[in-house]
C-alpha positions, 0 to 999 in steps of 0.5 A, spaced: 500 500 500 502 506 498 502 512 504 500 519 502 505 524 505 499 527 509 501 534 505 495 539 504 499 542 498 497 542 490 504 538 486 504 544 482 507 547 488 509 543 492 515 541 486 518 548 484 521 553 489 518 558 492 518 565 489 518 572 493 516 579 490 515 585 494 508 587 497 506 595 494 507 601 498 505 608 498 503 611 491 503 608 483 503 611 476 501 605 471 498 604 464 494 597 466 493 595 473 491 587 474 489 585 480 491 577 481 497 574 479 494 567 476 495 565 469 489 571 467 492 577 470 500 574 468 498 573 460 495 580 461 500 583 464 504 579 459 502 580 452 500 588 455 508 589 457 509 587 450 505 592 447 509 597 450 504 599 456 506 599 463 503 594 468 502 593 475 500 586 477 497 586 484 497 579 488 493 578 495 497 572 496 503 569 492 503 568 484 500 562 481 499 559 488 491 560 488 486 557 483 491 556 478 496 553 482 491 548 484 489 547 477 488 540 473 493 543 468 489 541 462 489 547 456 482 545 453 477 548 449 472 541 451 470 543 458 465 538 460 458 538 456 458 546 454 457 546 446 450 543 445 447 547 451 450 554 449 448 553 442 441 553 444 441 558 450 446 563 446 446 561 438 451 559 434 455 564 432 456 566 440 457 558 441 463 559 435 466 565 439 467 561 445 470 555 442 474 559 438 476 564 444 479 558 448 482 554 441 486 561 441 487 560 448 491 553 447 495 557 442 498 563 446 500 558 451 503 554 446 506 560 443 508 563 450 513 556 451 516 555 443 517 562 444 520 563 450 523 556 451 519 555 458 521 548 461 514 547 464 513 540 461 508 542 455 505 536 451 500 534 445 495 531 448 488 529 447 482 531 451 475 527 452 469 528 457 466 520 457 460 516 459 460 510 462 452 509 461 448 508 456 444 512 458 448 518 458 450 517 451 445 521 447 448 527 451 456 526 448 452 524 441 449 530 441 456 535 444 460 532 438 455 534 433 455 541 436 462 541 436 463 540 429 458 545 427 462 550 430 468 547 427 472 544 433 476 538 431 471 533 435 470 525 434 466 520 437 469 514 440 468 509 444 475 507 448 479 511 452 485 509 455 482 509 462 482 502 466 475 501 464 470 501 459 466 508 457 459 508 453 462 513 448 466 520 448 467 525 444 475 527 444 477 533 441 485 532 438 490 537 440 489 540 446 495 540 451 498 539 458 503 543 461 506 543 468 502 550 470 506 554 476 513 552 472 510 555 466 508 562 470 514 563 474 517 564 467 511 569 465 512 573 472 519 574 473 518 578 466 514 581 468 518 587 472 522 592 469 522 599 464 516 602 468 512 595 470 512 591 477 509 585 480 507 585 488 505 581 492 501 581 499 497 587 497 490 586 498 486 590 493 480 593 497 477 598 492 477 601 484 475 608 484 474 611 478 474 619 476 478 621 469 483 615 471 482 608 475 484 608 482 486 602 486 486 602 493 489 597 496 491 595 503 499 599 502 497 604 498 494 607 491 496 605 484 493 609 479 492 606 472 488 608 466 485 601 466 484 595 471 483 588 468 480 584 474 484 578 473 482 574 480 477 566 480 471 571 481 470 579 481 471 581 488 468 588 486 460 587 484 457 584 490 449 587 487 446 579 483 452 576 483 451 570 480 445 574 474 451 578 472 457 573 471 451 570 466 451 575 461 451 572 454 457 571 451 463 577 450 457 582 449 460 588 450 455 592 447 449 590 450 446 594 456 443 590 461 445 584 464 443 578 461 439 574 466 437 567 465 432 563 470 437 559 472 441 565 474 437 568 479 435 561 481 443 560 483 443 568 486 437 565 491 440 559 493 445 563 496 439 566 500 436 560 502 444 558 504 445 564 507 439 563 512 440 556 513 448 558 515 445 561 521 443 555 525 449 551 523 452 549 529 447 551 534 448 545 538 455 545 539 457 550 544 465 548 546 472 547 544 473 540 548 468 538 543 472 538 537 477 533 536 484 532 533 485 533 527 477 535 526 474 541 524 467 544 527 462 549 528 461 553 534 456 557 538 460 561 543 457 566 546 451 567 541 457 567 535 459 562 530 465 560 530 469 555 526 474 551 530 480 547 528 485 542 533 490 540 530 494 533 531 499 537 537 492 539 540 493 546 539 485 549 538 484 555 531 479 558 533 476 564 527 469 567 526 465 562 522 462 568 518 465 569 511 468 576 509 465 576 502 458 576 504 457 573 511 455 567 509 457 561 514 464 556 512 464 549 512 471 545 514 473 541 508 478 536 511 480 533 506 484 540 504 484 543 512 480 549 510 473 552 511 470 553 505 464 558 503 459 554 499 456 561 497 460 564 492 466 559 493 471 563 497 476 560 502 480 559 507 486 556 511 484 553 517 487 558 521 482 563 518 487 567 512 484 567 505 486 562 500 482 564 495 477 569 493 472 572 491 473 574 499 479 579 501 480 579 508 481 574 513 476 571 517 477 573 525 480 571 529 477 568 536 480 567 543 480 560 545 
């Protein structure tokens, strides 16, 4: 049998060393600020500084340590089933923009390591979304006639290299794997230079915008002409979250936001979630009541606290109420973090933000 190390930590990063860039201070004059410093913000940055245009990319945390860093490492344009429902919802000719959009995608990356002679193990691969039943077949039938309409390069095939038998899949040709934080630590070391820098542990509380962009961050401000919000999830719209991400497709010239009734279905889940958060952990009001290596939901004192022992028996203890939109947290002991199923944030079991869209910690609650 195989022992697991027991490490809660993503392979990507756990196998190249760490990197230190400086936090922001005081005041900044830039062309472009991003805000996040996963693959978006860094081929942002990247592609503008080649343009000629002065950056300053603006990490919370680490480079390439959040959501990217945690990635699959697949470079794909099949995400599952996708192409079917969006021709349906949104036409062909915005289906076709999609698919195109992440074709271009493969191709940066794969432009990004010829060009620049990255070693990040990028390969060739094909990539396949399956289906074990026959019941599930017509769905995979139906994603590659899709495909095809829109011109990606899609077959239907019914074996796989998985250890098991599938009904059918559609494979799409071409598609590509890569080592993803060997690949961004190349992008962010070119990053700073001639006018343009890379920070680190500066949190980004605010964009004001006037005749420039103004980004207000927890060390200062940066003053930019434009802001690309590069982070997993907008940390700045908070008003029907959910409806707004569903805007139909790159449509820049459309003035209301598109709202499907799956959309506003979502945003009141989160609601009914909300309100069901506040009566977790009532039942347990103790710390003697959480075991080593266990995670739990408090009440003390007539708040929610979200508890955590580890195995020497040193209790964490932090507020259970989310800083994005005061949902309450829930532990995930396979990662050791509390995580928020309202809009996806998440923090490490000591209460310090690990993904957004939240951008404070939780609090801190004497134990």
């Amino acid at each position: 049998m195989t022992n697991l190390s027991g490490k809660h930590v993503s392979f990507w990063i756990d196998s190249t060393p760490a990197n230190t860039y400086p936090s922001f201070e005081n005041r900044l004059l830039v062309d472009v600020a991003i805000i996040g410093g996963g693959i978006v913000g860094l081929t942002a940055a990247t592609l503008l500084k080649r343009a000629g245009k002065t950056v300053a990319v603006i990490e919370s945390r680490q480079v390439a340590a959040g959501v990217s860093g945690h990635t699959t490492a697949k470079v794909t344009a099949l995400h599952q089933l996708i192409y079917a429902d969006l021709i349906k919802q949104i036409g062909k000719q915005k289906a076709k923009l999609y698919a195109e959009s992440n074709l271009a995608g493969i191709e940066q990356v794969a432009s990004f390591v010829a060009e620049e002679q990255i070693d990040c193990d990028f390969s060739r691969q094909s990539s396949y979304t399956f289906a074990e039943p026959e019941s599930e077949l017509d769905k995979i039938q139906d994603e590659v006639k899709a495909a095809l309409k829109l011109g990606l390069p899609a077959t239907f095939v019914t074996e796989t290299s998985l250890p098991f038998a599938i009904a059918g899949a559609i494979k799409l040709e071409n598609q590509a794997q890569f080592h993803v934080r060997k690949y961004l630590l190349h992008l962010a070391k070119n990053i700073t230079g001639d006018g343009s820098h890379l920070f680190e542990n500066t949190t980004v509380e605010k964009v004001d915008e006037g005749d420039s962009c103004y980004v207000v961050t927890d060390k200062g401000i940066v003053t930019a002409q434009d802001v690309i919000v590069a982070t997993n999830l907008p940390i700045l719209n908070q008003g029907l979250f959910f409806a707004k991400t569903y805007a139909e497709l790159y449509d820049s010239l459309r003035a209301t936001p598109f709202v499907t009734v799956e959309s506003v279905k979502q945003e009141a889940d989160v609601v009914t979630r909300w309100i069901g958060d506040r009566f977790k952990g009532l039942l347990s009001s103790s710390f003697t009541e959480v075991a080593k290596g266990e995670g739990k939901l408090l009440t003390i004192d007539n708040e929610k606290v979200a508890a955590y022992r580890d195995e020497q028996g040193t209790v964490h203890a932090v507020s259970a109420t989310c800083t994005h939109l005061a949902c309450i947290v829930s532990w995930n002991n396979a990662e050791k973090s509390w995580d928020c199923a309202c809009h996806g944030a998440r923090f490490s079991c000591d209460g310090k933000v690990i993904q957004d869209p939240a951008v404070k910690d939780l609090e801190q609650v004497v134990s």
